[in-house]
N, C-alpha and C positions, 0 to 999 in steps of 0.2 A: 611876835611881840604881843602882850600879853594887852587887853584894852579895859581901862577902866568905866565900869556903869556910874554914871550919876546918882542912879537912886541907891543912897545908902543899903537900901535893904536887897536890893539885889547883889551886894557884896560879899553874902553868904554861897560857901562851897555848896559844888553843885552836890547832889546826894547821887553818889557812885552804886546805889542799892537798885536790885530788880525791878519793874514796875510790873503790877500783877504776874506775874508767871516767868517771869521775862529773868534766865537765869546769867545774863549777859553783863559781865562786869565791865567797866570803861577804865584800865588801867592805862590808859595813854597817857604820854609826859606831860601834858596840855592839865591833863587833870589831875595828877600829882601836885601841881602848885597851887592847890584850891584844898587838898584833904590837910585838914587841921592836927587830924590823931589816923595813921595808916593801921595803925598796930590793932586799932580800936576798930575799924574798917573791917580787918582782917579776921577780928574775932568775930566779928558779928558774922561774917559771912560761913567760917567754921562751924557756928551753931545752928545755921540753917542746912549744911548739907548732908549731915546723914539722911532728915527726913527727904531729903530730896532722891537722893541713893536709894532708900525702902523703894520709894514709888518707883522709881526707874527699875530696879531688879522684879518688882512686882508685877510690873506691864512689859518684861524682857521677855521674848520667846522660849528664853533656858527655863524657864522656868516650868514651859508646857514639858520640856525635854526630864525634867527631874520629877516631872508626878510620874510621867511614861517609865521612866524608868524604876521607882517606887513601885508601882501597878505591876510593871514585870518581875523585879523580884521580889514579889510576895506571891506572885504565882510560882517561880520559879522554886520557893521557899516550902506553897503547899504540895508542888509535885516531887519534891525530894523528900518530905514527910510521906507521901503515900509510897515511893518507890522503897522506903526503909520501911516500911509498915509492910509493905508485900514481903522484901527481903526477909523479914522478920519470919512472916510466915511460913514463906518456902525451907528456909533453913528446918524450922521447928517440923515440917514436914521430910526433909531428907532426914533428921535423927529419928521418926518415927518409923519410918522405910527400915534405917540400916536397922534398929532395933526388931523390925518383924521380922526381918530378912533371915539377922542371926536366931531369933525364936525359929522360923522355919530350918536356918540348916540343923540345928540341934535338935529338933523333933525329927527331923529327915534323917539326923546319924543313926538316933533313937530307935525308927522304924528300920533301917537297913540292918543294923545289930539282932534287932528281935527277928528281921527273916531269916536271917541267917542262925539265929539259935532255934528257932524252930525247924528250919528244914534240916540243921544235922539231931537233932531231936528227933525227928520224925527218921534219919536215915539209919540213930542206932537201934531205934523201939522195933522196926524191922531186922536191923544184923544181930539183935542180943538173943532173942528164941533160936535164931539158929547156930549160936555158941552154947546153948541151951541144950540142942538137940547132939551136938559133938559132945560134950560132957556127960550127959545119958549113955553114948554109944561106948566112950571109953571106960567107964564104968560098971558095963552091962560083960556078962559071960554065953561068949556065944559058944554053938554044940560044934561050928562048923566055918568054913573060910564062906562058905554060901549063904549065911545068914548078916557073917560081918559085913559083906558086900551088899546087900539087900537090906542092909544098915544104912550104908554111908550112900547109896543108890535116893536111899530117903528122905537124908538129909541133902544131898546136892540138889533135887526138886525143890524143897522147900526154901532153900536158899534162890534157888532162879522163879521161883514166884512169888519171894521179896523183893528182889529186882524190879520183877514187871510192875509189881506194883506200882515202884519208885518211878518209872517210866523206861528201865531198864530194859533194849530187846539185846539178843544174841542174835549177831551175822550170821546164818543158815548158808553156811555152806560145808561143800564135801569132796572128796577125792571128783575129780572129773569136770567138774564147772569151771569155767571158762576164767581164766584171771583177770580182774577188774584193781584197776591202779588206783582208783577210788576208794576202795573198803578195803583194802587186802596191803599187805605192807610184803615182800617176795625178800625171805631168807637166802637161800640157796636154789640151786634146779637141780633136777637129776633126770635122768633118761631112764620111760616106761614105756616100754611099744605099745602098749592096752592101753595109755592114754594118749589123747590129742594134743598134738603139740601146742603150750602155751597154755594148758591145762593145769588145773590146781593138782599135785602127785598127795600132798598131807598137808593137813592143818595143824601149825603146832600151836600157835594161839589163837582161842577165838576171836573175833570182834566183836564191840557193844554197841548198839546206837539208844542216843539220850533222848528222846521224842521227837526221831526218826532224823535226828544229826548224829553224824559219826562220832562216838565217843572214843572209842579206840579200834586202830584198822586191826583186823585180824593177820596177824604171820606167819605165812605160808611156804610150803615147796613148789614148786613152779616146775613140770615137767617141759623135759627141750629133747625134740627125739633129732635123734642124725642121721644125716641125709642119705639117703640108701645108696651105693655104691653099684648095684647091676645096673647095666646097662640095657637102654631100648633097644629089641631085637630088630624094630625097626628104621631104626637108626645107623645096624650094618647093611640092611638090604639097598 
């Protein structure tokens, strides 16, 4: 039950507003029967809360939490700048790789092309004097079968000291030396009692060696003598 003051002027509603700081409203039923205008209450108190909202978010700890995060991604922001700035470079660096690279294989086809045309260059400047020296010989009128020979005796010299030149040797071998599976390539065999069995019998091709590798094996006859048939007289006694 609601008590009436005596003194007229204390009959005035209590004022429902903050005092100093004090953001505590008294909406109790007790005090509803005292506000004259709520609606006008209500507004007033609307217009003081945002600034009160500022200050509250602005002494809010999130607020430490969004510089922190700000601060991080603007680092985060300059180290993605520097890693596209390296990227940048490296890239610009592999295109100048692949462009040297291809400049070398093309100078490299370049050089292998020119060895190869100078060394068959240098192989015909050697064989063409000695087609030189065959077209002289067929040419030439000999008195005798022993000059033609004593012809072509002089050309086949000079042809095997173009060779050497070249790095060209001839396999040196001859009826009787020993067969070697290594330099010697074995035709056929035949049976010579005057040689050792397993013995070179004829050479039909020579062999070359190219700076002292086998360039081509020489092929051979291969003697194989058979097995004697007398018997040891010591072997009836």
């Amino acid at each position: 039950m609601t008590q009436i003051n005596p003194n007229p002027s204390d009959n005035q509603p209590e004022d429902p507003r903050p005092q100093d700081g004090d953001m505590t409203v008294d909406l109790t039923l007790d005090g509803l029967e005292e506000v004259d205008d709520l609606q006008a209450l209500a507004d007033e108190i609307a217009d003081k809360s945002p600034e009160v909202m500022e200050e509250e978010v602005s002494n809010c700890p999130d607020s430490l939490l969004a510089k922190e995060f700000e601060r991080s991604l603007g680092e985060a922001q300059a180290r993605i700048q520097e890693l596209e700035k390296h990227g940048t470079e490296m890239t610009d660096k592999h295109h100048r790789l692949l462009a040297d690279f291809a400049n070398f294989r093309n100078r490299a086809s370049r050089d292998i092309q020119m060895a190869v045309d100078l060394a068959e260059k240098k192989l015909l400047l050697e064989v063409l004097p000695v087609l030189d020296s065959f077209e002289r010989c067929l040419s030439s009128q000999y008195q005798s079968i022993g000059d033609f020979h004593a012809g072509v005796s002089l050309i086949n010299k000079q042809f095997i000291d173009s060779l050497r030149r070249l790095g060209v040797e001839k396999v040196d071998l001859k009826p009787g030396d020993p067969f070697d599976a290594q330099n010697t390539e074995a035709l056929t065999t035949t049976c010579d009692p005057s040689l050792p069995d397993g013995s070179i019998a004829a050479v039909f091709e020579n062999g070359f060696l190219l700076r002292n590798s086998l360039l081509r094996p020489a092929r051979v006859v291969v003697n194989h003598a058979e097995p004697s048939h007398h018997e040891d007289p010591e072997s009836n006694s």
